[in-house]
DOKOL-496023 format. One line per 4 residues: their letters; for each residue x, z, y of N, C-alpha, C. Coordinates in steps of 0.2 Angstrom, whole numbers, plus 2048, in hexadecimal, padded with zeros to 3 digits. Layout:
A	X,Z,Y,X,Z,Y,X,Z,Y | ...
***
This chain:
XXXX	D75,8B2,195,D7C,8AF,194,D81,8B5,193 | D81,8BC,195,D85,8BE,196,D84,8C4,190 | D7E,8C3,18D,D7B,8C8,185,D81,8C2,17F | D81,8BD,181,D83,8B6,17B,D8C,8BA,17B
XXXX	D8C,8BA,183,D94,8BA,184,D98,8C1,180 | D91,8C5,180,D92,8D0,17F,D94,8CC,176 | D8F,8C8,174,D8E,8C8,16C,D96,8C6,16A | D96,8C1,16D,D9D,8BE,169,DA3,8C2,168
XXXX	DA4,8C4,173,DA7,8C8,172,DA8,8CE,16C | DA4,8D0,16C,DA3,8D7,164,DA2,8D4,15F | DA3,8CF,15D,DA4,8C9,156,DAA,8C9,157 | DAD,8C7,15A,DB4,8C6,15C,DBA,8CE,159
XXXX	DB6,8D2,15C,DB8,8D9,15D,DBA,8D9,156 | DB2,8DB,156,DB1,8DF,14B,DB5,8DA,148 | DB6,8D3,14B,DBA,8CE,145,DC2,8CF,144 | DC3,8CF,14A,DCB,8D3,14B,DCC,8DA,148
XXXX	DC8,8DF,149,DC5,8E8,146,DC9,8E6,13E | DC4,8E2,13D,DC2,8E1,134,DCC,8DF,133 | DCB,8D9,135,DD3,8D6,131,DDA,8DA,133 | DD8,8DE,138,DDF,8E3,135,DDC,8E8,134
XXXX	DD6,8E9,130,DD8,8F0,12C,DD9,8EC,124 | DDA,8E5,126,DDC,8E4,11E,DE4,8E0,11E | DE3,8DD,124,DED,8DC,125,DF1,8E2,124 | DF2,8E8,129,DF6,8EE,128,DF7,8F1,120
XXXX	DF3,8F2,11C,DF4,8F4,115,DF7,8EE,110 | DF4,8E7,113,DF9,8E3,10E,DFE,8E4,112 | E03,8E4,116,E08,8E3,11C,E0B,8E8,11A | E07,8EE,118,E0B,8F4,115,E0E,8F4,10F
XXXX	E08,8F1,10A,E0B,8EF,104,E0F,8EA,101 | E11,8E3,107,E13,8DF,104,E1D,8E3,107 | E1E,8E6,10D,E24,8E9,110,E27,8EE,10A | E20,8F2,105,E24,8F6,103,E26,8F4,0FE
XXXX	E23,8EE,0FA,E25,8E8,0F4,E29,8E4,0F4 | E2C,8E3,0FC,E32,8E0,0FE,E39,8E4,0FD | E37,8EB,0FE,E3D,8F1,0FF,E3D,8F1,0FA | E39,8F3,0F3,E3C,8F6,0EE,E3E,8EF,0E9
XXXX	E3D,8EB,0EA,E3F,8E2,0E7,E45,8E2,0E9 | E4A,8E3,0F0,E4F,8E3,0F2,E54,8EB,0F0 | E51,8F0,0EE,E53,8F6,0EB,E56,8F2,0E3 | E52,8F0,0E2,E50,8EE,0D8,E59,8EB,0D9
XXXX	E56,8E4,0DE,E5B,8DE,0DE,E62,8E3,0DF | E63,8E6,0E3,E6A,8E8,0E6,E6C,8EC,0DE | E67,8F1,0DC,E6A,8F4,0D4,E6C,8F0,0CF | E67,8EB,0CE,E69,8E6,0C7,E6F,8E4,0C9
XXXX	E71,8E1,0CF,E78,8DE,0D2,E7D,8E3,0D1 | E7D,8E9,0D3,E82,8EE,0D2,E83,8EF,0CB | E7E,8EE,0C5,E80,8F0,0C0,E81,8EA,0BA | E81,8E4,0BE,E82,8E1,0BA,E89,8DF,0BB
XXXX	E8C,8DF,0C3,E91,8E0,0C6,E95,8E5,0C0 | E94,8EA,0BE,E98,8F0,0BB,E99,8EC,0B3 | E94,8EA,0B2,E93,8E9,0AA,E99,8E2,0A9 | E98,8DE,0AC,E9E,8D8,0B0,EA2,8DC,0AE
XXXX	EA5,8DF,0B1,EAC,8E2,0B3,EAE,8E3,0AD | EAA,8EB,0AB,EAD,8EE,0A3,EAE,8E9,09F | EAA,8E2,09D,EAA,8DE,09A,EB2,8DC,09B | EB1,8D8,09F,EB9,8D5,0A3,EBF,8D9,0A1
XXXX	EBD,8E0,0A1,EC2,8E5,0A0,EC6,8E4,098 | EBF,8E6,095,EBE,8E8,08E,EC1,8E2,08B | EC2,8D9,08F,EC4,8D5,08D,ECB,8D4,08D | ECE,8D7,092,ED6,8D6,094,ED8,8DB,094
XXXX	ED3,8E2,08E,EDC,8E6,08D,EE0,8E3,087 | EE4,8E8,08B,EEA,8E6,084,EEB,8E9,07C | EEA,8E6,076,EE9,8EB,070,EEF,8F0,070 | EEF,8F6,070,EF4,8FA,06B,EF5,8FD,073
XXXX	EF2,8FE,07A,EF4,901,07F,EF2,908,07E | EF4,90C,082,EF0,912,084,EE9,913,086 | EE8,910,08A,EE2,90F,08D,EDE,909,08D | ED8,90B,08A,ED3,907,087,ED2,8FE,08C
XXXX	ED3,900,092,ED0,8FB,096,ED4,8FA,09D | ED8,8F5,09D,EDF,8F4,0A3,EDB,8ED,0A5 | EDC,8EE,0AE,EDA,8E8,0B2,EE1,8E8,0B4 | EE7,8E9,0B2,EEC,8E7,0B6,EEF,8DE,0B5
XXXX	EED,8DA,0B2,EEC,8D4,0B1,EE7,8D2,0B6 | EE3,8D6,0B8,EDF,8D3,0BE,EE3,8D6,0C4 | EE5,8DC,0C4,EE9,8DD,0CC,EEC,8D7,0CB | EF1,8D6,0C6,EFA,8D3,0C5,EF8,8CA,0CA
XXXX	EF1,8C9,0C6,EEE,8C2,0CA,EEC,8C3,0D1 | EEB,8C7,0D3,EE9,8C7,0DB,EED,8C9,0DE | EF3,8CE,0DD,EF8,8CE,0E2,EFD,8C7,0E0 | EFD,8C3,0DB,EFF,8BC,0DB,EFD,8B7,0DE
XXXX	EF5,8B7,0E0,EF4,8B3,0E4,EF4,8B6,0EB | EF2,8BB,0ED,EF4,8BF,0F2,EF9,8BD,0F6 | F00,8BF,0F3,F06,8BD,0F6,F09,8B4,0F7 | F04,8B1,0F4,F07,8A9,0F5,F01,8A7,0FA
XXXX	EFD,8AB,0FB,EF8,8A9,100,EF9,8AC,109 | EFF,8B0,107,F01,8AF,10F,F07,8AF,10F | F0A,8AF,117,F0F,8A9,118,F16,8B1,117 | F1B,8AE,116,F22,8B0,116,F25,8B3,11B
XXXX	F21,8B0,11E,F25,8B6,128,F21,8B3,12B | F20,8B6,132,F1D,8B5,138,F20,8B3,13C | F1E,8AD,13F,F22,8AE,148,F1E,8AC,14E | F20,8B2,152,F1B,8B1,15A,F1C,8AF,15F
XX	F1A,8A9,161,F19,8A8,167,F1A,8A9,16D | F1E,8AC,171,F1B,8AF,177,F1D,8AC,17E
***
């Protein structure tokens, strides 16, 4: 009984042995395919982000300025929603 119980035991063993010498290498390679997939993604984003822009830019300058490419019609929108989005005076409780 206790030769039956040494086998399995060591069946057991080497079967565990075996499957992480093949977990840790995939585990290795699937974390580094993960990092450089989220490297790729954060670039493409950053540079699509820029190419937006200059597009947007390139769309709303104005002909005959000096400078080729003015977002001041984007500031001029955001500080006009800016200031109607908050309130005209504060008052405090106390």
């Amino acid at each position: 009984m206790a030769k039956a119980v040494r086998a399995v035991s060591d069946a057991a063993t080497n079967a565990h042995r075996a499957m992480k010498e093949l977990a840790d290498p995939v585990g290795t390679f699937m974390v580094d395919a993960f990092q450089l997939l989220a490297l790729f993604v954060i670039g493409a984003t950053t540079v699509w982000s820029a190419a937006a822009m200059f597009l947007d830019m390139a769309a709303h300058a104005a002909p005959g300025s000096r400078t080729s490419f003015s977002c001041s019609s984007t500031w001029k929108s955001a500080r006009r929603s800016a200031s109607t989005s908050r309130p005209r005076s504060f008052r405090f409780a106390i």
